[in-house]
C-alpha positions, 0 to 999 in steps of 0.5 A, spaced: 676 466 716 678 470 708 670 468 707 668 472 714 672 476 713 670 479 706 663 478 709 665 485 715 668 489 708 662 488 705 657 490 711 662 496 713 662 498 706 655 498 705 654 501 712 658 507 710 655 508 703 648 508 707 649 513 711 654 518 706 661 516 709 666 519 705 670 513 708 672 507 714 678 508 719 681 501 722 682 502 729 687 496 731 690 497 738 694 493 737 697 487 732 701 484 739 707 479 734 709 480 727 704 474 726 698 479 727 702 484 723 702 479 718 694 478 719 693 486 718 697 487 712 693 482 709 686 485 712 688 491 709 690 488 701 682 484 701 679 491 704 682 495 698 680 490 694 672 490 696 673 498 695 675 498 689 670 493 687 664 497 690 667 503 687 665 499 679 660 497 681 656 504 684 659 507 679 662 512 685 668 515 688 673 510 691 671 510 699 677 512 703 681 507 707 685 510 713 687 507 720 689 508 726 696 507 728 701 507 733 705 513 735 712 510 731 713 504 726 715 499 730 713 498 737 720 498 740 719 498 747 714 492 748 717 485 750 714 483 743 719 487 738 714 487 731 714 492 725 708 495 722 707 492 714 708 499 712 709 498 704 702 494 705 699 500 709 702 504 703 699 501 698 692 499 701 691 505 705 689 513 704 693 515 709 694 513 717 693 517 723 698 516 728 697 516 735 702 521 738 701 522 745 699 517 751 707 517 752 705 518 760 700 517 764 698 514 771 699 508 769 706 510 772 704 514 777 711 516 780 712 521 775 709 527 772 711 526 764 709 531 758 703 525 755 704 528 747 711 531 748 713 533 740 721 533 742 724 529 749 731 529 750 731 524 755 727 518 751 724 516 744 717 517 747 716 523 743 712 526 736 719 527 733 721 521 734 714 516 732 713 520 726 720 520 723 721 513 724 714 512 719 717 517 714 725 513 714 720 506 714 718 508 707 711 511 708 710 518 704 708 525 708 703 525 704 700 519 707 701 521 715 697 524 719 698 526 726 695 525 733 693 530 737 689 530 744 684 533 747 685 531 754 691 532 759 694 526 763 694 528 771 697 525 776 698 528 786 705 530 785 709 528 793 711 536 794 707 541 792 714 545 791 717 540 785 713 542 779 717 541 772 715 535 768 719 528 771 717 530 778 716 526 783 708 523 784 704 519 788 698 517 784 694 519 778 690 527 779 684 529 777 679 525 773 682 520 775 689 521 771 685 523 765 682 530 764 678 533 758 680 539 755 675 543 757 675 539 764 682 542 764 680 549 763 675 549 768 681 546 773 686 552 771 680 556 772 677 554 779 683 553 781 688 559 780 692 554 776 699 556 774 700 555 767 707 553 764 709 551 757 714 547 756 718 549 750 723 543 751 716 538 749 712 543 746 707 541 751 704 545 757 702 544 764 698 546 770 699 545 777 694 547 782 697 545 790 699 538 788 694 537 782 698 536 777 695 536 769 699 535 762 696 537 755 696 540 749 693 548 749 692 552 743 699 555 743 702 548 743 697 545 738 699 551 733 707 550 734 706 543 733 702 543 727 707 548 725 712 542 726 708 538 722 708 542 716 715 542 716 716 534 716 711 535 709 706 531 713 699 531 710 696 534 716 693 532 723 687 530 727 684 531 735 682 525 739 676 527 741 672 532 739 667 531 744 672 533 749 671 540 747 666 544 748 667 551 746 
């Protein structure tokens, strides 16, 4: 395994100098037991060690080495309690992405939710509180980038007349629960949408009949970027550009 492991370091690596990448970004969802966390920190330690060695020997800058994470260090509400390596990720990675949003969506379809809430009273899933749970377990702003979507989650609310975030739905709204951005502009516009931003979450939301849509616009995005900045993080990332076609 370490060999065919090295092996896949040494083909991505040559992968991203052919093609004039500045770096490679792991994407492990998820590491499911603290074995496999176990398994990624020592991923990490020999994919660090084959950058450095392919930077000796092109005589190049170092590639980047980043990875997308779960919105908090540790997955506390899974049945399998695990904690990510974070002085591992510390040490081998640049920085890491932090997925911070999908908190709901229509995989719960008996109530509307803010899918990228920044600030939720009545939980744990929220920005505020996966991103400090990064920084308290010893990971640097510096080294923390956060998540942005470009896309809403959706959901058929039971009554037309019960709008605010937590109301009662039925099953998963337009675009079968997931709507891209642009897809969401078009449904506030066809549909003479009622536009709402939620200052508890930092989120918005529209609603068309009982079409229901949670999302990020521009005046939430720029207020948690804001929020970002604050927490001295090193900056944030959109998932996917191609949802936005403006």
């Amino acid at each position: 395994m370490p060999f065919l492991k090295k092996s896949l370091h040494q083909f991505l690596t040559e992968v991203a100098r052919k093609f004039g990448f500045d770096g490679l970004d792991l994407d492990w969802e998820w590491p499911k037991n603290p074995k496999e966390m176990d398994d990624l920190a020592h991923l990490l330690r020999e994919w660090r060690l084959e950058i450095i060695e392919d930077a000796r020997a092109t005589e190049q800058p170092p590639l980047l080495l980043t990875a997308a994470v779960y919105f908090a260090s540790d997955f506390f509400l899974d049945a399998v309690y695990r904690m990510y390596p974070v002085a591992a990720i510390r040490k081998n990675l640049d920085w890491i992405n932090a997925m911070c949003y999908d908190y709901h969506g229509a995989w719960d379809p008996s109530a509307t939710g803010a899918q990228a809430a920044f600030f939720d009273p009545k939980s744990n899933l929220s920005s505020i509180h996966g991103l400090k749970s990064w920084l308290k377990a010893g990971m640097p702003g510096k080294q923390v980038v956060m998540g942005l979507p470009l896309y809403g989650r959706s959901w058929e609310l039971k009554d037309p007349n019960v709008t605010e975030i937590g109301a009662p739905a039925v099953k998963a709204g337009p675009g079968g629960g997931m709507l891209p951005y642009s897809d969401v502009q078009v449904f506030n516009s066809n549909y003479s949408a009622t536009v709402v931003y939620d200052t508890e979450t930092v989120s918005t939301y529209s609603f068309a009949w009982t079409s229901w849509v949670s999302y990020n616009d521009v005046a939430s995005a720029m207020v948690k970027i804001g929020l970002a900045q604050a927490l001295g993080l090193r900056g944030y990332f959109f998932w996917a550009l191609a949802y936005e076609t403006k």
